[in-house]
N, C-alpha and C positions, 0 to 999 in steps of 0.2 A: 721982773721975773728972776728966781735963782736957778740957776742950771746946779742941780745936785745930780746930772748923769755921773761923773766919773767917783762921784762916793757910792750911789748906788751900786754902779759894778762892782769899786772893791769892796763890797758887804756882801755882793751874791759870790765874789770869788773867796769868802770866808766862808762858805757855806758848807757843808758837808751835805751830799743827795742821796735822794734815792730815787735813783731811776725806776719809771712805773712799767716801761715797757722795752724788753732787749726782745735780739735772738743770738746770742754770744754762743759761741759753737765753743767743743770740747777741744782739750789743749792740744792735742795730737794735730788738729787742722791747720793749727799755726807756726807748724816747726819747719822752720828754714824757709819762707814763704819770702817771695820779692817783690816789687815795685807793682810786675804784672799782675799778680795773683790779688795782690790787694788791689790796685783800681777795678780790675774785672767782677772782684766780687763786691764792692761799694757800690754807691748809688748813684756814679758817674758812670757805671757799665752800664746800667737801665739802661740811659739816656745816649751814650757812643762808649762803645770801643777804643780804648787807646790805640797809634797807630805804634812804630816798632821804634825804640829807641833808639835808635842809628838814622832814622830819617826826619833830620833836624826841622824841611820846609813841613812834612807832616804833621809836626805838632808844634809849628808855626800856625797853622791852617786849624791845628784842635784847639789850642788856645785861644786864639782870637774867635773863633763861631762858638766856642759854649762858655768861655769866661764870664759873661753873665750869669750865665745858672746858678741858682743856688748852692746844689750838692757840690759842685766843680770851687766855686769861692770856698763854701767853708774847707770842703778836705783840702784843696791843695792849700788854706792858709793853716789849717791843722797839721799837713806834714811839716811846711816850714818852722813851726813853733817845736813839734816835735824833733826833728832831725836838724834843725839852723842850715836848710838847704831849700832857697824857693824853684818851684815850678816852673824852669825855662826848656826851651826845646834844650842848650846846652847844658843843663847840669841834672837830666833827668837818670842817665847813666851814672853819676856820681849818687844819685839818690839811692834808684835801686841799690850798691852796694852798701848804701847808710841802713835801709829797712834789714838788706838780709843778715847784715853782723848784726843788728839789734834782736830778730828774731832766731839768733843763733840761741839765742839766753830764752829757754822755754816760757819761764815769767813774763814774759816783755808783756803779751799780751793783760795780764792780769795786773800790772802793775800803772797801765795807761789808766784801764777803768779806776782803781786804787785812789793813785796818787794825782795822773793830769787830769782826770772828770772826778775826783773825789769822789765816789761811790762810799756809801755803808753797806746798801741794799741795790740788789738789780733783780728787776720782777722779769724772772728769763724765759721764753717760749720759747722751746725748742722739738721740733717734726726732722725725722720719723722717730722722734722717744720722746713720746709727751712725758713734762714732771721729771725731767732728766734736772739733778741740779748740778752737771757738770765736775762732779766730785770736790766741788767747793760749798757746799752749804752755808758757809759764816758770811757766802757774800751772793750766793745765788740763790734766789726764793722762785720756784718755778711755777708758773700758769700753765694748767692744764689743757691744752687745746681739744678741742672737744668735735670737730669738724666732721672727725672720722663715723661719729654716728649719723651723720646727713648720709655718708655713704653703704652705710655698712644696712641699707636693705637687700641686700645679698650680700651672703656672706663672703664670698670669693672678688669683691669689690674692695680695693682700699680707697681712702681718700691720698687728692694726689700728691701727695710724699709720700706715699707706699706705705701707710699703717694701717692695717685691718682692724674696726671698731670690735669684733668679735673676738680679737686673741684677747680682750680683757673681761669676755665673760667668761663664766663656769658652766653651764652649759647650753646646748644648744637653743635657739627660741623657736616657736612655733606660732606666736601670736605676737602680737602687738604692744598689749599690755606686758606682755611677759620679758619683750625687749627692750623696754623701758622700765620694766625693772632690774635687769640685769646691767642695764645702763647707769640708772641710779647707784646700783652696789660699786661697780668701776669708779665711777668720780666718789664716791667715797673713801673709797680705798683709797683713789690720790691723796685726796684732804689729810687721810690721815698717814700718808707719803713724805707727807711736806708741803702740799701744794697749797698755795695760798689765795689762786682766784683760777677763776676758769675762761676761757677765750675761744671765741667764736672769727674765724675768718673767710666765712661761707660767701662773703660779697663776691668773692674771687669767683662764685661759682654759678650763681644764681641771685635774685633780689630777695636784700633781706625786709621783705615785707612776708609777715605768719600771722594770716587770717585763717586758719582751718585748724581747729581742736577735736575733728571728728576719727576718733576712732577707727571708726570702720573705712573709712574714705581713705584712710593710711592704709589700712591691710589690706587694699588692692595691692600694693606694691612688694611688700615684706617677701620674700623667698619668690619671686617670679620676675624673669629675666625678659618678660613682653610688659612689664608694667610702663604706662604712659608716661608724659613729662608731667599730667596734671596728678596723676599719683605717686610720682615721685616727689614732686613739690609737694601735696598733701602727709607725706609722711614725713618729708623734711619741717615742715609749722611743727606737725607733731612733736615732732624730739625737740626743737627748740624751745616751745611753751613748756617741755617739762624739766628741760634742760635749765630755763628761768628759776620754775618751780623750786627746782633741786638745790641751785644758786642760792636762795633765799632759804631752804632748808637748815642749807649747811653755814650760811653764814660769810659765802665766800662771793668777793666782787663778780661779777661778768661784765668780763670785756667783752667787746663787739667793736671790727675792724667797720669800719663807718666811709663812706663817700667812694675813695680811688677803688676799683675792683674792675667788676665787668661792665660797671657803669649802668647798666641798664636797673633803675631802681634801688639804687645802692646809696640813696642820701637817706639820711637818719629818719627826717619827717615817718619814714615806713614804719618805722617802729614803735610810734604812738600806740597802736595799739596792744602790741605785746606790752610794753612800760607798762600802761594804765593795766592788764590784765594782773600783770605782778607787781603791788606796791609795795610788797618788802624785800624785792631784789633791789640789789643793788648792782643798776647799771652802768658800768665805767665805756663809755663811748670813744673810742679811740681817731685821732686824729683831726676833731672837730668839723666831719664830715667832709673836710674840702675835697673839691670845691663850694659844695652848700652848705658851707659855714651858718646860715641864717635859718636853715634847718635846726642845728644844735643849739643855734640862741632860742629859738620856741619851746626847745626842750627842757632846755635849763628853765626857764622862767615857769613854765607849766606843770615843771615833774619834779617833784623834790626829791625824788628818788634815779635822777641823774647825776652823775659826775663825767666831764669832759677832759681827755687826754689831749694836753696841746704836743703829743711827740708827732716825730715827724714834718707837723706844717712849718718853725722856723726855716729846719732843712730843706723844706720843697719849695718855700716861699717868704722871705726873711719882713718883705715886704705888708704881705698879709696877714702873717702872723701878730704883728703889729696892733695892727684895726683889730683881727680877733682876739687879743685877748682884751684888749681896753672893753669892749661890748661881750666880754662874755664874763668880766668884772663886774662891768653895770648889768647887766641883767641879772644876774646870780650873784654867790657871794666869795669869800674869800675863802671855803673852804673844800669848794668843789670843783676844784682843779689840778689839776696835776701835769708832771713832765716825764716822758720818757724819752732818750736818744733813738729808740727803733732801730738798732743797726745789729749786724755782725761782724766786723770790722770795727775793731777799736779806734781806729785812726777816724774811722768815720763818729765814732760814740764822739771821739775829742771835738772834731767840727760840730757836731750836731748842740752838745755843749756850750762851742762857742756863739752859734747863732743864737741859740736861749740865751743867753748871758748877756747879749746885745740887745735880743726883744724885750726882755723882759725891765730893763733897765731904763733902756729909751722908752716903753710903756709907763712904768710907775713913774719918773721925772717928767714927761707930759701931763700924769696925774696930781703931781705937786704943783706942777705950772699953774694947772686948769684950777687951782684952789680945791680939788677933792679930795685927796690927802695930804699929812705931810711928812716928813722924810723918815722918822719913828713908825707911822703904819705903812707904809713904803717897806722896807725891813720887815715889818710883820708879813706882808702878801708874800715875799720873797721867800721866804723861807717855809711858809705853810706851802705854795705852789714847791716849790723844790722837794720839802723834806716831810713836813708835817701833816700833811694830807696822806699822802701815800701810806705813811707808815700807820695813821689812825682807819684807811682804808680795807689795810691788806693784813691789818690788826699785827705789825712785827713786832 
């Protein structure tokens, strides 16, 4: 056997990406920002609380119980690449003051994504201003979140980041149809905003299973504040099948946040039925459902009009990530996949980066090993999953 893992890596670190999926906040959020602000808001806050950096045995005690973790390995080996200061109870004070003279300099943030994750493109979602491209358009292409219409069967209802689906009609609706069409006109208008695909992250709220296309079973709910949970799920299908619809109108991907959410029916298999309803949307499925991963392999194999987003699972799972993409290579092909970092914290984009750069590497050389490619189409995956998909995707 030839081990070409560490030519592999240096080919994906020549790469230039584009990330399919951010949530990169506006530059203002990042001025003067320390050691605190950044773990609290990364993907190691989820999961624990930093304790105070003066109490050395306490983050004796956080280091050793979550050093395993995924989010915790890649960010803290991302701060050390970034600042040459690793993650000890003793030099966490010296780091803090390394993050805050870096983000004295406004750039800092912009120029991690840039120059340490190589970005061309970043397909950015950002709530409460959907289609916001951050005042950077040459590097932010923004996904229109669409969630706010699940909520917006009352009008004085936002969805919850606090954006009212109604401030972007003209006027008021009284019917059903009439809100879906005014809905319609709205993602229009983004598209021709800027926006280059549309996203759905309703898992968070309810199961994304949309079996009900009925009309009238939706307008029990529309302007009355005793409507059911079954008419409000029935109006939620509604907007979603037309939300598809519209997707496929306009040309522009739909993402759908897939698996982690409220867990109750939130694996992709739900969405068989919407996919097959609309076979010229184009579905971008984010996250590759995990944990039911083997949901998304069904999809892929059955629906040609799938593409799976492996952001986020290196980060959440460097391990699984692994297996997922080898089997979601074999079952599918090389051109419907993609990468995004999923973060808002730059420091976290650099880790989340780094663990891709790891999976993806030890995946393709396990593939060379196994005799199913060899190190020429290895370079070819690499670079369609990084860069090449996405952009022939989101049409940049």
């Amino acid at each position: 056997m030839t081990d070409r893992y560490a030519d592999i890596l240096d080919y994906i670190r020549s790469i230039r990406l584009v990330s399919s999926h951010n949530h990169h906040l506006n530059d203002g959020l990042y001025e003067g920002i320390g050691l605190r602000f950044l773990l609290e808001n990364s993907y190691v806050g989820w999961v624990k609380m930093p304790p105070d950096f003066e109490d050395a045995e306490a983050w004796d005690g956080y280091l050793k119980r979550y050093g395993t973790n995924s989010f915790f390995r890649w960010l803290f080996t991302a701060l050390e690449k970034i600042y040459g200061i690793p993650v000890r109870p003793d030099t966490v004070a010296e780091l803090d003051r390394a993050v805050r003279r870096a983000y004295s300099d406004p750039e800092h943030h912009l120029r991690l994504l840039r120059e340490d994750c190589r970005y061309d493109a970043v397909i950015n979602e950002r709530q409460p201003h959907p289609g916001d491209d951050l005042g950077h358009p040459e590097l932010f292409r923004p996904s229109f979140r669409c969630d706010c219409f699940f909520s917006g069967w009352l009008a004085d209802k936002p969805e919850p980041n606090g954006f009212f689906a109604r401030s972007l009609f003209e006027r008021e609706v009284l019917s059903v149809r009439d809100y879906l069409d005014q809905m319609r006109s709205a993602i229009e208008k983004k598209k021709a905003e800027g926006c280059v695909a549309l996203k759905v992250a309703i898992a968070y709220e309810r199961p994304i299973v949309f079996e009900n296309t009925d009309l009238a079973a939706a307008e029990k709910a529309l302007n009355n504040p005793q409507a059911s949970e079954s008419d409000v799920i029935a109006f939620g299908d509604v907007v979603m099948h037309e939300i598809a619809e519209i997707a496929a109108d306009t040309g522009l991907p739909l993402q759908i946040h897939t698996g982690t959410g409220q867990y109750e029916k939130t694996n992709p298999i739900g969405l068989l039925g919407l996919i097959k309803a609309h076979p010229n949307t184009k579905f971008h499925l984010l996250h590759g459902g995990f944990p039911w991963v083997d949901d998304t392999y069904a999809l892929l194999l059955a629906t040609p009009n799938v593409w799976s987003d492996t952001c986020w699972i290196p980060y959440l799972s460097t391990h699984a990530a692994r297996d997922y993409l080898l089997t979601a290579l074999e079952v599918a092909d090389t051109h419907r996949l993609t990468w995004g970092c999923d973060t808002w914290m730059p420091e976290d984009s650099v880790g989340a980066l780094m663990a891709m750069e790891q999976v993806l590497a030890s995946t393709l050389n396990g593939m060379i090993n196994d005799g199913a490619i060899d190190f020429s189409y290895a370079c070819y995956i690499a670079k369609r999953i990084l860069s090449d998909n996405a952009k022939e995707l989101f049409a940049l």
